[in-house]
N, CA, C and O of each residue as an XYZ file, in Angstrom:
348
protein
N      74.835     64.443   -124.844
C      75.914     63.983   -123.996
C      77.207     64.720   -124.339
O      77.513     64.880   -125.520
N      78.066     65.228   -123.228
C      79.283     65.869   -123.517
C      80.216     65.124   -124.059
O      81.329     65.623   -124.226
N      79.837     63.118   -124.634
C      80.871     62.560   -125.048
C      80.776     62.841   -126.578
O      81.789     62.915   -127.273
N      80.095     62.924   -126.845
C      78.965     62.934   -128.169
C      78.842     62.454   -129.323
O      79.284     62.643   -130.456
N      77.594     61.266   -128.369
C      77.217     59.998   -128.520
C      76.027     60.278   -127.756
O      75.959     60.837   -126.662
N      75.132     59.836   -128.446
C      73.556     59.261   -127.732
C      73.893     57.426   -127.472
O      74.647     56.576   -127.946
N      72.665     57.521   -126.281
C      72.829     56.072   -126.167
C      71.345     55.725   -126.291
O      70.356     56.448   -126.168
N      71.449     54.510   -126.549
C      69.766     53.619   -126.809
C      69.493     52.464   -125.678
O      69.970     51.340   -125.519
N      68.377     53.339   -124.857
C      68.542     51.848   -123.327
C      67.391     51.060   -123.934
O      66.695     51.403   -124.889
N      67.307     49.883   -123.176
C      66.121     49.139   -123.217
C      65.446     49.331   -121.365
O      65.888     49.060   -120.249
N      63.857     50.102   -122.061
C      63.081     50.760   -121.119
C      63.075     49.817   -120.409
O      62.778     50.175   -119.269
N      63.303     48.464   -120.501
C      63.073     47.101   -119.141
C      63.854     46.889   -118.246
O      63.587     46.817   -117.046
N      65.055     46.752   -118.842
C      66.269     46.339   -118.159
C      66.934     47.342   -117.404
O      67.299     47.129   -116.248
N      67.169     48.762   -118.170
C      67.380     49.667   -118.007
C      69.058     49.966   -118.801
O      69.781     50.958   -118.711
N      69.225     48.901   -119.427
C      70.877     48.475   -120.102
C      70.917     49.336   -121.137
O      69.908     50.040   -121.172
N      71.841     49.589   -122.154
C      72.080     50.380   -122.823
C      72.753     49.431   -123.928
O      73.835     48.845   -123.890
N      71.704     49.468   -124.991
C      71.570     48.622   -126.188
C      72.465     48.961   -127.547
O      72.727     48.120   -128.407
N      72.977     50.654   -127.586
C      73.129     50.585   -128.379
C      74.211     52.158   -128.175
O      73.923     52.849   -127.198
N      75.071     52.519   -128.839
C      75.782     53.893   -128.371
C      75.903     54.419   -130.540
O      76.289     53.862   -131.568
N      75.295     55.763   -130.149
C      75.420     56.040   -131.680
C      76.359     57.228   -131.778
O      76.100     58.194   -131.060
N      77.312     57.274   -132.499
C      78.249     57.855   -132.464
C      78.737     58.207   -133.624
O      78.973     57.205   -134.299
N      79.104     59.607   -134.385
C      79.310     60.432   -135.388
C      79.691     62.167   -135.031
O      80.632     62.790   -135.522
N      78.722     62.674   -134.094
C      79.331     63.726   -133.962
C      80.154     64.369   -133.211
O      80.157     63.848   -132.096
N      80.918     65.329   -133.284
C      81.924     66.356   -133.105
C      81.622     66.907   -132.170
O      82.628     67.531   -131.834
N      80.781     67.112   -131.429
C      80.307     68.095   -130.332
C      79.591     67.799   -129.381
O      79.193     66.683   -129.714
N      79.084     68.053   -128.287
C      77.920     67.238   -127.388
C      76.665     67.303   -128.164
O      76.171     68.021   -129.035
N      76.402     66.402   -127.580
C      74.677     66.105   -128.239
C      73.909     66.976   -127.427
O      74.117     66.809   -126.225
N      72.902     68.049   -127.777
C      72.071     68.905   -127.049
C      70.757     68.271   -127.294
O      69.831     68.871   -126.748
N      70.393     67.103   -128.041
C      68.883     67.646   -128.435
C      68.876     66.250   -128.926
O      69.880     65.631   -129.276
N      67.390     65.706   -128.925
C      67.127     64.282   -129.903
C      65.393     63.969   -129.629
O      64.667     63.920   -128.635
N      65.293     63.872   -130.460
C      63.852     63.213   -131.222
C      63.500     62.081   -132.118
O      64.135     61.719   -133.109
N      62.240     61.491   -131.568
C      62.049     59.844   -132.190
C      61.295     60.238   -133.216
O      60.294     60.728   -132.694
N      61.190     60.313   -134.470
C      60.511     59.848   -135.789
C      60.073     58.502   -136.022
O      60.815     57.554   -136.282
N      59.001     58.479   -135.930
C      58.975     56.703   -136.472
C      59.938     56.095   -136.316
O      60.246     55.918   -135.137
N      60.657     55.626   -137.155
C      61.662     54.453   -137.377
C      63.237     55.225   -137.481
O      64.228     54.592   -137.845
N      63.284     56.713   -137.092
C      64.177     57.260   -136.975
C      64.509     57.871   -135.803
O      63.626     58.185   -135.005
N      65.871     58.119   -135.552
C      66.235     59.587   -134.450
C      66.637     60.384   -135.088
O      67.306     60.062   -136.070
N      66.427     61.567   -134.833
C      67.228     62.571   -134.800
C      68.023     63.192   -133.624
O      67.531     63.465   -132.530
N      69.146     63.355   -133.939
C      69.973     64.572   -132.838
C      70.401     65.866   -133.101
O      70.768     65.986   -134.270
N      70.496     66.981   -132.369
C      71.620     67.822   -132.869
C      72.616     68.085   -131.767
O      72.698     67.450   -130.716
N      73.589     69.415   -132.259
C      74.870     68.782   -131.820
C      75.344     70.195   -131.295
O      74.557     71.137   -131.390
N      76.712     70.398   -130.696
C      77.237     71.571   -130.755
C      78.533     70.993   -132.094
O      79.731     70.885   -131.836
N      78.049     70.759   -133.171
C      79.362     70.671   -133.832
C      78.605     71.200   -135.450
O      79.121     71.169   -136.567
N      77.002     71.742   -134.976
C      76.470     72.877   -135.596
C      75.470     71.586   -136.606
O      74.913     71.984   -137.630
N      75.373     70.459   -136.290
C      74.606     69.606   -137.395
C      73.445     69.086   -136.976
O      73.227     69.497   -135.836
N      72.259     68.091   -137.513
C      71.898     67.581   -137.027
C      72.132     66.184   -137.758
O      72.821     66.480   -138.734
N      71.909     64.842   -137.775
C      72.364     63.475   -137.563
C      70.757     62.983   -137.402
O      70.002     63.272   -136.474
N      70.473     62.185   -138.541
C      69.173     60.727   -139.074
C      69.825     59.944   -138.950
O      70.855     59.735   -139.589
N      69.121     58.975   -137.612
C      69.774     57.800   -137.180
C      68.486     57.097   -137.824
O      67.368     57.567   -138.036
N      69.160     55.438   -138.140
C      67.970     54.687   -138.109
C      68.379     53.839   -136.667
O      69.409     53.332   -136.221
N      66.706     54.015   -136.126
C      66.828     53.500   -134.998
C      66.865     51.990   -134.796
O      67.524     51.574   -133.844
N      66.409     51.367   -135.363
C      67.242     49.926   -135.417
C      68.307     49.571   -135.600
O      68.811     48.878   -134.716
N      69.196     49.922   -136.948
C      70.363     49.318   -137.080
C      71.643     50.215   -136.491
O      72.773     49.743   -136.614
N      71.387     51.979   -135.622
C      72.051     52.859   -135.170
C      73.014     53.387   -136.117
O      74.047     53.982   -135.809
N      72.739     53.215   -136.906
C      73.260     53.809   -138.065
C      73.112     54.879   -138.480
O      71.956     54.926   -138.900
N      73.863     56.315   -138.705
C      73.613     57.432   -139.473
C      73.161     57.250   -141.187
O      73.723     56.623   -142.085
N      72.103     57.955   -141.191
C      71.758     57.903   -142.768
C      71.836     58.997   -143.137
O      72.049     58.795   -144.333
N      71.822     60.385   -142.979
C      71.734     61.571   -142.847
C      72.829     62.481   -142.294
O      73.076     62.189   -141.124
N      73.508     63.417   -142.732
C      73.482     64.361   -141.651
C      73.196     66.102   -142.288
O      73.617     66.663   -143.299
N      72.527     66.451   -141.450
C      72.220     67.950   -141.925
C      72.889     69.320   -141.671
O      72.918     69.580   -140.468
N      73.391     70.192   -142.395
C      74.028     70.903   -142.096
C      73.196     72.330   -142.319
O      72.030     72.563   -142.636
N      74.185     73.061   -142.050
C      73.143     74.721   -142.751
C      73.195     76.035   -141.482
O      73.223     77.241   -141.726
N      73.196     75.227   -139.766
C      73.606     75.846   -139.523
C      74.774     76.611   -138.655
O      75.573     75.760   -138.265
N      75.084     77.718   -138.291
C      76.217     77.976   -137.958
C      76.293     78.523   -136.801
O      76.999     79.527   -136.712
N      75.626     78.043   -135.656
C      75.853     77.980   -134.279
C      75.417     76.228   -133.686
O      74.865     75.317   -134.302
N      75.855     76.276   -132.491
C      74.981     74.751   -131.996
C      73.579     75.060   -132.126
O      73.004     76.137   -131.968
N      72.908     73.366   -132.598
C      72.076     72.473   -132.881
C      71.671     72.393   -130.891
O      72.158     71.662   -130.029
N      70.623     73.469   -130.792
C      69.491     73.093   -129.197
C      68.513     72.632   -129.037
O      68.325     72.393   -127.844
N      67.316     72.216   -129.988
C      66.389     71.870   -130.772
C      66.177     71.168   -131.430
O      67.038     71.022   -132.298
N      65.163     70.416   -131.500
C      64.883     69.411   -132.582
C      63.438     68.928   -132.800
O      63.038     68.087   -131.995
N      62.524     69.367   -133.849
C      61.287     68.401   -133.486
C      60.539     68.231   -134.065
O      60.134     69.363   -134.328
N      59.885     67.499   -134.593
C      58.977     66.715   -136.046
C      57.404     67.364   -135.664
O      56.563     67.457   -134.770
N      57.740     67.748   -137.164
C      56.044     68.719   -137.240
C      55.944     68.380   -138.544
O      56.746     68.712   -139.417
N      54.391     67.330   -138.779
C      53.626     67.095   -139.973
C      54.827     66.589   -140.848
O      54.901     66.861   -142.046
N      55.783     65.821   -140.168
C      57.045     65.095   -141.668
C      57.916     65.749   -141.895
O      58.664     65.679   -142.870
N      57.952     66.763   -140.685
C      59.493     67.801   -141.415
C      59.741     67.846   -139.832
O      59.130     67.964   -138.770
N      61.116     67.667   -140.392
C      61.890     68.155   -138.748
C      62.810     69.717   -138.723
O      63.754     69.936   -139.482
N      62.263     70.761   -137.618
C      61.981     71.632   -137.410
C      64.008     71.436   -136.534
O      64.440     70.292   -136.391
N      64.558     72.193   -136.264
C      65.882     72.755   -135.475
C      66.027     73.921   -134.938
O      65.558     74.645   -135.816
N      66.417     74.724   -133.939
C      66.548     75.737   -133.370
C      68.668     75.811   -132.749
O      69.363     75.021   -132.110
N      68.906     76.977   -133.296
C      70.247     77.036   -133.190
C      70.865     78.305   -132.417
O      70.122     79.234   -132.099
N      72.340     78.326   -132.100
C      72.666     79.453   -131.157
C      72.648     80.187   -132.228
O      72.241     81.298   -131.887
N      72.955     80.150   -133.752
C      72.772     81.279   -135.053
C      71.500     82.241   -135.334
O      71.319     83.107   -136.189
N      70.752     81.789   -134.362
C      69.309     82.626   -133.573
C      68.562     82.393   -135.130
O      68.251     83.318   -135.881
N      68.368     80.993   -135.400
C      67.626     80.590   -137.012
C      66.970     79.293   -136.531
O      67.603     78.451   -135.893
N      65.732     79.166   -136.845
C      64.815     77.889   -137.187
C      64.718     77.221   -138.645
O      63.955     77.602   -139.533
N      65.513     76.292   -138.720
C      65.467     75.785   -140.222
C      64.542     74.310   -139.934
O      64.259     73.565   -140.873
């Protein structure tokens, strides 16, 4: 989102349960882990939400273009950036 903030709907209602909010840049990218989200960002990070309490537990840094990518392979979460790097 260009506010940048993800939001959390409930698939029933269609309402919006929850707004998670920390980063600096639009949100480009997000992925469900189990009991987590991930996002990344144009403010070059990515952000471990726990998805229940919307809380940041995490945030990852390293690289140095926007965060376009994001995606869980075998327990590791994988990122793709404008710094033309997969960490």
């Amino acid at each position: 989102s260009d506010d940048n903030t993800l939001r959390v709907w409930n698939r029933t209602t269609g309402t919006c349960v929850r707004t998670l909010t920390g980063h600096t840049g639009s949100v480009n990218c997000v992925c469900a882990i189990g009991g987590k989200i991930v996002s990344g960002s144009d403010d070059n990070t990515l952000r471990v939400w726990n998805r229940t309490t919307g809380t940041c537990v995490r945030t990852l840094t390293g690289h140095t273009g926007s965060v376009n990518c994001v995606c869980a392979i075998g327990g590791k979460i994988v990122s793709g950036s404008d710094d033309n790097t997969l960490r």
